[in-house]
N, C-alpha and C positions, 0 to 999 in steps of 0.2 A: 504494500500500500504506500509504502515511502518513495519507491521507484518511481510510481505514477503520480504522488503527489509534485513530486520535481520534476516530471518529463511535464503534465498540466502548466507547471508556473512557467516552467522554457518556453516551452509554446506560447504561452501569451503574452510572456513579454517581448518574444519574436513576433509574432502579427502586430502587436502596437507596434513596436520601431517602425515595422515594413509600411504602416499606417501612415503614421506621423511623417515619415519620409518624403509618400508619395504625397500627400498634400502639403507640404512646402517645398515642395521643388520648385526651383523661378520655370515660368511660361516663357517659352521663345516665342518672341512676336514676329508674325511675316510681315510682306511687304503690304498685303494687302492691309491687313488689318491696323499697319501705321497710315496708311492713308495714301501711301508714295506706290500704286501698282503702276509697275513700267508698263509702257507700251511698246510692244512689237513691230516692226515694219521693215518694210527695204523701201531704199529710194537712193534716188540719181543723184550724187552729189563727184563734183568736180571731174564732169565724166564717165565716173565709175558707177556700178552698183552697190552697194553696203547694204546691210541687214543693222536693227539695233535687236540685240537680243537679251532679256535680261537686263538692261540698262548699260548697254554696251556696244559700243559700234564696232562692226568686223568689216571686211569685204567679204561681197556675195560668190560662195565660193560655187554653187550650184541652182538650179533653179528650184523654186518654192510655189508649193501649188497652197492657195488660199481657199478659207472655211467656205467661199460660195463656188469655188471651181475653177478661179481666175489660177492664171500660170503666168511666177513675174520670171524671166530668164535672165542670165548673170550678164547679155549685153544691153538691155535695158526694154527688152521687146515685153509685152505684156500682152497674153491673149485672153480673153472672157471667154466661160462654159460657151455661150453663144456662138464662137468664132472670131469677135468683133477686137481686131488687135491695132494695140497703140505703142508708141513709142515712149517711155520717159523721158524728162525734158529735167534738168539739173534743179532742185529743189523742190521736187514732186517728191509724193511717198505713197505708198499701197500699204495699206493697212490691212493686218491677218484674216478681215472680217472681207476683202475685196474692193475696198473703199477708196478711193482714188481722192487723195490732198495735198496738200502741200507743204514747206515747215511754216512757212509764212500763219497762215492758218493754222496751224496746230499752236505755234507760239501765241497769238493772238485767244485761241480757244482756250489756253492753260493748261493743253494734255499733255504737253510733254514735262508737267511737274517739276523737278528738280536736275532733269537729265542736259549737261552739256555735251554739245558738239563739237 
């Protein structure tokens, strides 16, 4: 009866620790939830194609097909589900939704948050 009395009191003071633990752990806050969610896009700048990905500007290493079916290509050709293809022109951007703007515009709208170019 002594064995189990000690193995009872182990065990419970092991689940309170594991308890207490887990509810003060600090919360890792995303981007979202600070209020700063990047925007995704490629667009024509100085010639080139670039992607911001993440909060992050690359060059467009391949092409990227967008959530309505648009296809932007790494030389700046961009064709619609429809067929209906354009060129970009240096400070245009396609946005992952299919959306055709510009930085002008987006600076102006405030989407690009906190992100430099």
């Amino acid at each position: 009866m002594n064995k189990f009395a000690y193995l009872l009191s182990a065990l419970l003071v092991t689940g309170l620790t594991t308890v207490a633990t887990a509810q003060t752990a600090p919360k890792t806050k995303t981007a979202k939830s600070m209020g700063k969610m990047s925007k995704d896009y490629c667009m024509m700048k100085d010639g080139k194609m670039m992607m911001m990905k993440g909060g992050k500007m690359m060059p467009m290493t391949e092409n990227m097909t967008m959530s309505d079916g648009t296809m932007c290509m790494t030389d700046g050709t961009c064709m619609k589900k429809d067929g209906t293809k354009m060129t970009m022109t240096n400070g245009q951007c396609m946005m992952m939704n299919g959306k055709m703007t510009t930085m002008d515009a987006m600076k102006k709208s405030g989407k690009m948050g906190a992100m430099k170019m």
